[in-house]
C-alpha atoms as one frame of an Amber mdcrd trajectory, in Angstrom:
protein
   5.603   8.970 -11.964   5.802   7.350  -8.620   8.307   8.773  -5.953  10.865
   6.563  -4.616   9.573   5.962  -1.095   5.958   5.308  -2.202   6.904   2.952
  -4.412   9.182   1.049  -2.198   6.599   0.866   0.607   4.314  -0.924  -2.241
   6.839  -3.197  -3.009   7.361  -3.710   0.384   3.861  -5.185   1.631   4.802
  -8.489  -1.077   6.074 -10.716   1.239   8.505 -12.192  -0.640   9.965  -8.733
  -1.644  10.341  -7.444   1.924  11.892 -10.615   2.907  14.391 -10.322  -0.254
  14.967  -6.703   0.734  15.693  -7.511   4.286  18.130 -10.449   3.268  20.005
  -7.531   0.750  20.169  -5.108   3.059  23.437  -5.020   4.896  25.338  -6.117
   1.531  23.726  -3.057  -0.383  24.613  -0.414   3.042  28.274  -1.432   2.901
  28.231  -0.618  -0.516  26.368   2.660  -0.016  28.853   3.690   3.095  32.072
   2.569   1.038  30.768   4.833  -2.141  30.354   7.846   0.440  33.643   7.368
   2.059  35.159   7.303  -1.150  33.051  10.436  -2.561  33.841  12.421   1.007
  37.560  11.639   0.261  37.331  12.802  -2.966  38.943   9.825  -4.306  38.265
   8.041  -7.887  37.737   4.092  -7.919  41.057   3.878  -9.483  43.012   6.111
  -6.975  41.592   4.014  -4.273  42.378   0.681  -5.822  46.165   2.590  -6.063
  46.021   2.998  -2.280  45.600  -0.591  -1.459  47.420  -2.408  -4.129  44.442
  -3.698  -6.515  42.794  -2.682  -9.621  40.065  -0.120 -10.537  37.728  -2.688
 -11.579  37.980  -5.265  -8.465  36.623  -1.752  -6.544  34.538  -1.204  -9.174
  33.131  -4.707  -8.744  32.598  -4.265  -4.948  30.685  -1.317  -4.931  27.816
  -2.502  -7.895  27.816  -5.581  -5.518  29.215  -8.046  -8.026  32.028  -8.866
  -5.711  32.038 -10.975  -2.213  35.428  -9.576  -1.099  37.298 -11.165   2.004
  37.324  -9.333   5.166  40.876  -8.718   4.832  40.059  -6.665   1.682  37.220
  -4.274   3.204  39.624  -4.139   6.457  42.140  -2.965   3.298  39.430  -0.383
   2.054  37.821   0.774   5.102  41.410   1.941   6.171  42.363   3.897   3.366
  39.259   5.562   3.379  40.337   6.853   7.038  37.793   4.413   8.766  37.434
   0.935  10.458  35.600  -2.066   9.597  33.036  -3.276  12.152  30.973  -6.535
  11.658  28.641  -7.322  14.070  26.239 -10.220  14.370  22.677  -9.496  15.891
């Protein structure tokens, strides 16, 4: 069995993989950094949808990336999860 990175960096010299990755990447590092801030917290899904007035499964939606949520809604999540949201455009 193949580790992780070694078969990524396979993947990755197909073209039209690395330029699907690239176009993915910020959408699946939000994800990744809102799961954290929720596991740090020690929160469930459900006790964070509590905090900001929505259900367990629109959370649940955002964080396997079947969700485009506003940016009112990750402002909403990034501060009860004690942070801020920054969007920058480079």
């Amino acid at each position: 069995m193949k580790d992780w990175n070694v078969l990524k960096k396979e993947l990755l010299e197909d073209k039209e993989v690395a330029k699907e990755y690239e176009r993915l990447r910020p959408k699946y590092l939000l994800i990744s950094q809102l799961i954290k801030a929720r596991a740090k917290m020690g929160l469930t899904q459900a006790e964070l949808a509590k905090k900001i007035g929505t259900k367990q499964s629109a959370i649940a939606r955002v964080e396997s990336g079947n969700a485009n949520p506003s940016v009112s809604f990750l402002e909403k999540l990034a501060q009860a999860l004690g942070s801020k949201l920054i969007i920058q455009i480079q």
